[in-house]
C-alpha positions, -999 to +999 in steps of 0.1 A: -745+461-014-722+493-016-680+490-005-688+531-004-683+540+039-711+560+054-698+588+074-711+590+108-713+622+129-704+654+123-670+644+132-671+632+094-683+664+077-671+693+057-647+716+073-659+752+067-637+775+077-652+799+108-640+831+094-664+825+060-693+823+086-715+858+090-703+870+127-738+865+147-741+832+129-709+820+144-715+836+173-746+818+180-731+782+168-707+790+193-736+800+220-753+768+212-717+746+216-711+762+248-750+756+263-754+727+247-774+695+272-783+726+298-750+737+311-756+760+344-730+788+339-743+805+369-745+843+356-751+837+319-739+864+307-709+869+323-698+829+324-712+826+285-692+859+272-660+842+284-669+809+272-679+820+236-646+838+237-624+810+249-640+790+218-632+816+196-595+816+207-598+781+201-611+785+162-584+812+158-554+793+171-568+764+150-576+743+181-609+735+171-628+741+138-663+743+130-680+714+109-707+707+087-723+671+086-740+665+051-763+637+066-779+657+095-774+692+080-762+705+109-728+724+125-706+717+149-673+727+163-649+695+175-610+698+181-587+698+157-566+666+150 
């Protein structure tokens, strides 16, 4: 048996810093953060515009910060600490 801790979530991944990402891909993590477990925004574009941008305030004032978990190969965006 292994001392060596397995990482759980992507809490526990790779940072990777938002502004190396290619704009639409960031653009549509940040589309599928905001909709994520069927939010209603009401007018969708409208209320998802604003939210996308209030995320991406968020990224740029180092509030939150995208994330890449190794073990699920998949991105996320989680505050910062």
């Amino acid at each position: 048996m292994s001392d060596k801790k397995v990482a759980s979530g992507p809490e526990q991944g790779v940072e990777v810093p938002y502004e190396q990402l290619e704009p639409e891909t960031l653009e549509r993590l940040i589309e599928e953060f905001v909709t994520r477990d069927g939010t209603n925004w009401g007018d969708l574009d409208g209320a998802l515009q604003q939210k996308v941008g209030q995320v991406m305030d968020q990224l740029r004032n180092k509030k939150a910060r995208v994330v890449f978990d190794l073990t699920s190969q998949t991105a996320n965006i989680i505050p910062s600490s």
